[in-house]
N, CA, C and O of each residue as an XYZ file, in Angstrom:
544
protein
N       0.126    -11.189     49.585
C       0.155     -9.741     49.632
C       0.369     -9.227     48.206
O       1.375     -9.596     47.601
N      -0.583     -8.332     47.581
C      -0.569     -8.032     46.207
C       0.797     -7.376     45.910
O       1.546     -7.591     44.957
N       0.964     -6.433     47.058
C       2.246     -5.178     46.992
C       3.307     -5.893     46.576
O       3.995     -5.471     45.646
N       3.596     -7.104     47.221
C       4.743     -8.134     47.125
C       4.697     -8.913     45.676
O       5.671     -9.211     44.984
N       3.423     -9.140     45.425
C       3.290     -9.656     44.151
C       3.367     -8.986     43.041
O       3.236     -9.507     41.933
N       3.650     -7.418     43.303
C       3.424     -6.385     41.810
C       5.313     -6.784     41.567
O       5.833     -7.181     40.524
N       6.037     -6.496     42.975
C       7.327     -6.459     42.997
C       7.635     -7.855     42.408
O       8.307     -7.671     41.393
N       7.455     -8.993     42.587
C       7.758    -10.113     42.235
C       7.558    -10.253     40.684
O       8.479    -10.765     40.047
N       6.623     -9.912     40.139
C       6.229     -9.960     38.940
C       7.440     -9.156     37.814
O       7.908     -9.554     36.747
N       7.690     -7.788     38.652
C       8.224     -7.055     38.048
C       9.772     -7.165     38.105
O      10.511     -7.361     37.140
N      10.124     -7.010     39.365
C      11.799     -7.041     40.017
C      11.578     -7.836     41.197
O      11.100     -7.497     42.279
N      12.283     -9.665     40.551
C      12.043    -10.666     41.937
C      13.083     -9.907     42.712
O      12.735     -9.536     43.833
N      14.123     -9.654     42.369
C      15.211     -9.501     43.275
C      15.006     -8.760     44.072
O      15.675     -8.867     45.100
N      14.158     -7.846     43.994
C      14.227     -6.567     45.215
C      12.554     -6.708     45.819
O      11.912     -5.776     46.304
N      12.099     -8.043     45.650
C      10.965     -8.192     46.602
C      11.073     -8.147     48.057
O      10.179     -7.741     48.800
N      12.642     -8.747     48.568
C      12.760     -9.254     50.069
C      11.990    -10.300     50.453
O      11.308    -11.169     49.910
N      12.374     -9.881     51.828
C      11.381    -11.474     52.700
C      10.384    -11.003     52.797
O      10.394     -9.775     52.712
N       9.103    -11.644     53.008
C       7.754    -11.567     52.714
C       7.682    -11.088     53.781
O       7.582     -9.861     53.803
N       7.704    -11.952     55.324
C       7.502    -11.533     56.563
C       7.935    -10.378     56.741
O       6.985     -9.757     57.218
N       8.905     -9.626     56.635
C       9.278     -8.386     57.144
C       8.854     -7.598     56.103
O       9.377     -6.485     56.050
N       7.786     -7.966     54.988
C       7.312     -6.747     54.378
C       5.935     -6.096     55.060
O       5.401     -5.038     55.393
N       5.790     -7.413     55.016
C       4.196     -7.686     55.561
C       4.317     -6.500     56.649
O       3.826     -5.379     56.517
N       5.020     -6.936     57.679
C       5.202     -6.373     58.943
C       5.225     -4.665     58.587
O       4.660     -3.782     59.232
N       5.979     -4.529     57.477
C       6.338     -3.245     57.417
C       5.089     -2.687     56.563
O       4.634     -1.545     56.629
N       4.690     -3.618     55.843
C       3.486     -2.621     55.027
C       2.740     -2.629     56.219
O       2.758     -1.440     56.537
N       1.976     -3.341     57.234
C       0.978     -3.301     58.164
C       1.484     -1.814     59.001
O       0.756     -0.822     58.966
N       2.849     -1.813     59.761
C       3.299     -0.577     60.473
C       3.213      0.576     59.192
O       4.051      1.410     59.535
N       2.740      0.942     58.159
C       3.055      2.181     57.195
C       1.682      2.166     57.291
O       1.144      3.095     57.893
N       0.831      1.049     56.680
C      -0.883      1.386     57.238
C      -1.139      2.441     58.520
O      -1.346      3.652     58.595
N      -1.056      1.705     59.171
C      -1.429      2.108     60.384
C      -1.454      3.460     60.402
O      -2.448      4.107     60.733
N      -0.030      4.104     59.940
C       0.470      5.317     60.427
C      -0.253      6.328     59.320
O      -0.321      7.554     59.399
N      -0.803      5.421     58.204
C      -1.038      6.311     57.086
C      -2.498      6.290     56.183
O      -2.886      6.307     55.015
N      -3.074      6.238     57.738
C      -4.808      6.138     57.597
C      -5.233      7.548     56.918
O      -5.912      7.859     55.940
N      -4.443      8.312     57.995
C      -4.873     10.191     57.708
C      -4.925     10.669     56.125
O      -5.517     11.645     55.664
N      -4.170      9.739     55.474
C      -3.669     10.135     54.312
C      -3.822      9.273     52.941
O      -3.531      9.722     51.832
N      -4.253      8.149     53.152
C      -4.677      7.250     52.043
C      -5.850      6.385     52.283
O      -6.389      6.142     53.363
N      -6.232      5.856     50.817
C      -7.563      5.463     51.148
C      -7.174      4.253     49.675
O      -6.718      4.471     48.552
N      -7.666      2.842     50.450
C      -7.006      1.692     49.374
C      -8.738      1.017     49.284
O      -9.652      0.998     50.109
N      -8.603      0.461     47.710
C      -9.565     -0.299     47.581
C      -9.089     -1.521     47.336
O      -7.885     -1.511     47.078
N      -9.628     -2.635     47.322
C      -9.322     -4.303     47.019
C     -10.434     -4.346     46.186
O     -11.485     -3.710     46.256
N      -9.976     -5.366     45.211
C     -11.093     -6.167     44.521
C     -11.053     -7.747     44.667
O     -10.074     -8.473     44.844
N     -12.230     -8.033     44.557
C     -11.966     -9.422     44.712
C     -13.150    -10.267     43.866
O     -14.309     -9.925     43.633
N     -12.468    -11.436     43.511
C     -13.473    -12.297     42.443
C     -13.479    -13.962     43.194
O     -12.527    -14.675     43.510
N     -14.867    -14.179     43.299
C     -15.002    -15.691     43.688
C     -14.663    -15.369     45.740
O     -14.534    -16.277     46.560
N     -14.621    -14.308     45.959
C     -13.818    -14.327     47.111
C     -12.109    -14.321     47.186
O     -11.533    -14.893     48.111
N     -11.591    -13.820     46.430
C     -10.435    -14.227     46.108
C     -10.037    -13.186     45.647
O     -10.329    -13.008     44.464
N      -9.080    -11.881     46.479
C      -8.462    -10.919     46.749
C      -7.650    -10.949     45.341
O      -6.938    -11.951     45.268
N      -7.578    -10.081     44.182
C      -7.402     -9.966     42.895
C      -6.777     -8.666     42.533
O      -5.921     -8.640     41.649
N      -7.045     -7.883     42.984
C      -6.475     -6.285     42.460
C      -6.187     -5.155     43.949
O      -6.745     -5.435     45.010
N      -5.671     -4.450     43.887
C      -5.679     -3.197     44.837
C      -5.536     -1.916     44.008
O      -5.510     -1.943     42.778
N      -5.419     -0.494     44.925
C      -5.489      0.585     44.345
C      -5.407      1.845     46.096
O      -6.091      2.160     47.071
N      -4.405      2.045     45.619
C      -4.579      3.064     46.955
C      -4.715      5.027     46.293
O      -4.065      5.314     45.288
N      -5.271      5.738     46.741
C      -5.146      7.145     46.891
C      -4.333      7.487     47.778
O      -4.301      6.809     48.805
N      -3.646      8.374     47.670
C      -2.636      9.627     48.714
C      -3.713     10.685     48.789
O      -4.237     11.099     47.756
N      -3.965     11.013     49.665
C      -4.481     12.767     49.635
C      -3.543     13.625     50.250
O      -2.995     13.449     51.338
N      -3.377     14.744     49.320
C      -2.053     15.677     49.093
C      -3.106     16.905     49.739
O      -4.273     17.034     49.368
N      -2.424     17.790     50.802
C      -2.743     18.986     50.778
C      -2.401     20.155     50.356
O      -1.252     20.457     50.678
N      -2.817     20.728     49.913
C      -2.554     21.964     48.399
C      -2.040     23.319     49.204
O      -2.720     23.589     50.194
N      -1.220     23.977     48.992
C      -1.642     25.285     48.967
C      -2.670     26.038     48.865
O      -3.421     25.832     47.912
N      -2.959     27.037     49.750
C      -4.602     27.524     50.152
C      -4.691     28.434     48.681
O      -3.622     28.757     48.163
N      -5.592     28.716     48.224
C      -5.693     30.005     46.799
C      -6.870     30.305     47.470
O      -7.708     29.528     47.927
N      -6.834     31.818     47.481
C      -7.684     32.944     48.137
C      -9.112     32.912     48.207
O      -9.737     33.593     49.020
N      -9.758     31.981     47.210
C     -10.822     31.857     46.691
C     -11.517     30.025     47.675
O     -12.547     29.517     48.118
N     -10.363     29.812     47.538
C     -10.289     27.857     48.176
C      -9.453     27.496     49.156
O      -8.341     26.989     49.009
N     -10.015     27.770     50.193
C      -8.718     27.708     51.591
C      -8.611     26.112     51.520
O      -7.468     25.658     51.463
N      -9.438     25.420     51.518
C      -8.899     24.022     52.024
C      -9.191     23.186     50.629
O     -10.211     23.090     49.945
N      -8.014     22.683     50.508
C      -7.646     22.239     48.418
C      -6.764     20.772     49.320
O      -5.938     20.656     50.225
N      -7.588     19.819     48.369
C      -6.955     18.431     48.107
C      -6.593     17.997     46.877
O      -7.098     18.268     45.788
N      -5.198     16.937     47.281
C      -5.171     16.506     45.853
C      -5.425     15.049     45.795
O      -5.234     14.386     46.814
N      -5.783     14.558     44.847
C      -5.705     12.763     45.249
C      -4.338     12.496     43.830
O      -4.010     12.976     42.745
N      -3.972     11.505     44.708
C      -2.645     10.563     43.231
C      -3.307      9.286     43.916
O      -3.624      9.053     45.082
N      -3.421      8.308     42.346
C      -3.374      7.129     42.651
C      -2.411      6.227     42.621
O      -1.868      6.303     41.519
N      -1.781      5.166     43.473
C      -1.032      4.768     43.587
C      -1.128      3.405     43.373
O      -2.260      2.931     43.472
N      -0.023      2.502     43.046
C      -0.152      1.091     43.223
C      -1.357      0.301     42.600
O      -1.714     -0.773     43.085
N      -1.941      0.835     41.566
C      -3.130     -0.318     40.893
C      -2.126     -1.458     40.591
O      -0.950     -1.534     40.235
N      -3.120     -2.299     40.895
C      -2.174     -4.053     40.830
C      -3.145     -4.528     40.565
O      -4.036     -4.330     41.391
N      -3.554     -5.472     39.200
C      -4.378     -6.546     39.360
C      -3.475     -7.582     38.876
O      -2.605     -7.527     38.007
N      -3.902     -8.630     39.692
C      -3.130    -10.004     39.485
C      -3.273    -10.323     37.615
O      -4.157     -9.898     36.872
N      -1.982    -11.274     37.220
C      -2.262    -11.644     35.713
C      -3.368    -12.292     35.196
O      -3.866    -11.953     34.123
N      -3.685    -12.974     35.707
C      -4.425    -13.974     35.715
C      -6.043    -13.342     35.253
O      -6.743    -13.795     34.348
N      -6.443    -11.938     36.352
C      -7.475    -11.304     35.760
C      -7.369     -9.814     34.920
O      -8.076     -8.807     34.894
N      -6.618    -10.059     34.524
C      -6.358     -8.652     34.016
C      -7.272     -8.773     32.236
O      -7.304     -9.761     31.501
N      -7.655     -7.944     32.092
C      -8.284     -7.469     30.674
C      -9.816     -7.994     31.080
O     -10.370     -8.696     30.234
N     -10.539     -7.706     32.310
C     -11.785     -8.383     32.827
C     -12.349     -7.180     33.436
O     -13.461     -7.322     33.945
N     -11.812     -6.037     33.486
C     -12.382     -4.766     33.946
C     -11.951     -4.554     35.665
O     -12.183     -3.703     36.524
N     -11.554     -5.235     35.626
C     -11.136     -5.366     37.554
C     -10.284     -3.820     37.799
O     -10.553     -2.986     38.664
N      -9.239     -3.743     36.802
C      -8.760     -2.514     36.968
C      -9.657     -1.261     36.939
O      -9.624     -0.405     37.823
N     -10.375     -1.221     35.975
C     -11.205     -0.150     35.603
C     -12.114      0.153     36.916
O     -12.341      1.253     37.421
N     -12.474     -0.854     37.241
C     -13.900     -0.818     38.716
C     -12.490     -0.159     39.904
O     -12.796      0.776     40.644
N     -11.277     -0.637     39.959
C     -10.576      0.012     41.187
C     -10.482      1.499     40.787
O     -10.838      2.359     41.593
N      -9.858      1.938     39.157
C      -9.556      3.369     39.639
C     -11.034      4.267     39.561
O     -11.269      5.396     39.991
N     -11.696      3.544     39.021
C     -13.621      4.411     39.122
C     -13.731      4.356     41.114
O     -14.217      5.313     41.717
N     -13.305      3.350     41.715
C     -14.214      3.910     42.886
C     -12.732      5.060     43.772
O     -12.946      5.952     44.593
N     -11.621      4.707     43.347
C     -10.401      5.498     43.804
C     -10.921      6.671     43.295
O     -10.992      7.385     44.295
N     -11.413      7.443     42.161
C     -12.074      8.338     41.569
C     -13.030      9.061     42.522
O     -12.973     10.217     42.941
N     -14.094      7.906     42.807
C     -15.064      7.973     43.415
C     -14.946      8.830     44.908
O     -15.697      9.565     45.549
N     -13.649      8.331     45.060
C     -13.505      8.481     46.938
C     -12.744      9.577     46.502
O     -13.170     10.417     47.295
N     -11.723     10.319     45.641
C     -11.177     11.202     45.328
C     -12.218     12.499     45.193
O     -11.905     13.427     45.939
N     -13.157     12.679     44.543
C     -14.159     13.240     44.883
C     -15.445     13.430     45.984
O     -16.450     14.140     45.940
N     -14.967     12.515     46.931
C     -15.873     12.340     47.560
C     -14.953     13.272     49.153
O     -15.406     13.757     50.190
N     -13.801     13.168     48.694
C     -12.797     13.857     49.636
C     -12.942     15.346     49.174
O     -12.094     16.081     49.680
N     -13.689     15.859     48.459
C     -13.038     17.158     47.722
C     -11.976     17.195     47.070
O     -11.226     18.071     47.499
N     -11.695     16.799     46.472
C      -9.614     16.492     46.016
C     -10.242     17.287     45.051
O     -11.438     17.162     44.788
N      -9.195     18.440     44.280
C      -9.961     19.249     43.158
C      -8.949     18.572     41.674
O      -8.906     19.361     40.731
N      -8.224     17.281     41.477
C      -8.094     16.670     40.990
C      -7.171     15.729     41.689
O      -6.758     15.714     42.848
N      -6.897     14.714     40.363
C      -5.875     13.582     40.871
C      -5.512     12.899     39.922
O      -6.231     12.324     39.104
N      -4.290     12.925     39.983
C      -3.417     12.387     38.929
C      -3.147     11.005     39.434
O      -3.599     10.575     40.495
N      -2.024     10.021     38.220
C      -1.241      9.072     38.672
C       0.097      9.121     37.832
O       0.375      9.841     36.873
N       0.640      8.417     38.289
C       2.235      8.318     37.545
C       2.197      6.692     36.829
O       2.678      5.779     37.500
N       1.587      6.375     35.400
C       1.888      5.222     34.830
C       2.655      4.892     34.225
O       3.328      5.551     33.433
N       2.769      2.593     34.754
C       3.772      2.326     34.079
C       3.050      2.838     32.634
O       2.057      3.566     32.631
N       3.847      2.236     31.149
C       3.297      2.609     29.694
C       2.210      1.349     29.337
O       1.451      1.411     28.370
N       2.250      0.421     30.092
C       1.114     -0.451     29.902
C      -0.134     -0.236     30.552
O      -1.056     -1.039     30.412
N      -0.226      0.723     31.210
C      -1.630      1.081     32.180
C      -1.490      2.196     31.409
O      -0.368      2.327     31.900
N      -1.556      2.971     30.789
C      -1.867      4.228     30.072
C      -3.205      4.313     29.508
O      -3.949      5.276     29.691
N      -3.498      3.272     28.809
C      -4.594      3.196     28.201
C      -6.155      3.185     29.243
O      -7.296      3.641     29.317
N      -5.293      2.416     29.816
C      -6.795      1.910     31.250
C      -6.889      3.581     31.826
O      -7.941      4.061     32.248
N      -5.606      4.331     31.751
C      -6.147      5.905     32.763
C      -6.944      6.884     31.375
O      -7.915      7.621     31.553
N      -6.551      6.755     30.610
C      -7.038      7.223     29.653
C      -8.625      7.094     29.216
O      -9.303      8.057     28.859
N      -9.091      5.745     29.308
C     -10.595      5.775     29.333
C     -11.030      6.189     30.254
O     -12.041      6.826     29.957
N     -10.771      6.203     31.660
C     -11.001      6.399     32.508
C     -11.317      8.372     32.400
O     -12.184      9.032     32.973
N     -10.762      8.604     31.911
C     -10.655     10.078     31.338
C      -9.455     11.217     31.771
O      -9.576     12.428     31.583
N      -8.507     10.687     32.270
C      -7.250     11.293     32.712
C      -6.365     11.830     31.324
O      -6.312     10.879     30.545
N      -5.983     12.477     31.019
C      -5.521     13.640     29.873
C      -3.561     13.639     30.686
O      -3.023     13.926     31.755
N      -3.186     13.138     29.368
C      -1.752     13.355     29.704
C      -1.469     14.929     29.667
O      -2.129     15.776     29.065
N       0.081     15.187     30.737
C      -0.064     16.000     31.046
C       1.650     16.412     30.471
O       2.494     15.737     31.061
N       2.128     17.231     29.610
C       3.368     17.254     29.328
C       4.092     18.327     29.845
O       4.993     18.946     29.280
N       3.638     18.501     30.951
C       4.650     19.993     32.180
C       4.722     19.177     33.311
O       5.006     19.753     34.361
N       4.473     17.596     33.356
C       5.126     16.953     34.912
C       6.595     16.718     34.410
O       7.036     16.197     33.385
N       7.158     17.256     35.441
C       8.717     16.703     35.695
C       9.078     16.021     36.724
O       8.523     16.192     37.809
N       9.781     15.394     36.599
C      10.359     14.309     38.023
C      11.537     14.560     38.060
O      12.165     14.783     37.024
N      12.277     14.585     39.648
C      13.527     14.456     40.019
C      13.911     13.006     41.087
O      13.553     12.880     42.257
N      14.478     12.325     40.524
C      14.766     11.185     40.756
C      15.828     11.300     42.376
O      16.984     11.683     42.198
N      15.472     11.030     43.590
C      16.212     11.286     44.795
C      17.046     10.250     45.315
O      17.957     10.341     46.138
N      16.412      8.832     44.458
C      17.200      7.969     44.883
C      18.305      6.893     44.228
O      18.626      5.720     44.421
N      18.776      8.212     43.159
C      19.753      7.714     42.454
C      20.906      7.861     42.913
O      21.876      7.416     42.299
């Protein structure tokens, strides 16, 4: 499971047991078809990267009653293929499907080592996001 493997890579300690992630990422799927849209990549046959979208619904503006947003979430490509474009092909078709939803943009929140990859991609930092941290 990639999700398990971004955590492992990053913070073993707070990976947990595999089985009851599994379980739990499969029950959050399920429930959260309406609302996200994940791509896989894979090389040789061999499941290599992911990339999920959120679609956010906007506030209506008078002009645009029905406004989407897309955020991308969770790009993961395994170490092993990374600097091979695998990333680039996930957030182009996450892009892809982001527009293909109407989303009238879509951001992501990167670590500082994926900056560069959103940046060709053509994403423009943005210095009026603020975050409030809820689970401190």
């Amino acid at each position: 499971m990639l999700r398990r493997a971004w955590r492992l890579e990053k913070e073993p300690d707070r990976a947990g047991d595999e089985q009851t992630f599994v379980v739990g990422f499969l029950t959050w799927w399920h429930r959260s078809q309406a609302s996200h849209r994940a791509v896989i990549a894979s090389i040789d046959g061999v499941v290599c990267g992911m990339g999920f979208l959120a679609i956010v619904g906007r506030v209506p503006d008078p002009d645009q009653l029905d406004r989407n947003h897309g955020d991308l979430q969770s790009v993961y490509v395994l170490p092993d293929r990374r600097a091979h474009g695998v990333g680039t092909q996930i957030v182009a078709a996450l892009i892809d499907i982001a527009a293909g939803l109407g989303c009238d943009k879509v951001t992501v929140h990167s670590g500082r080592h994926s900056v560069a990859l959103y940046e060709r991609a053509g994403f423009s930092r943005f210095d009026r996001l603020l975050t409030l941290s809820l689970s401190d």
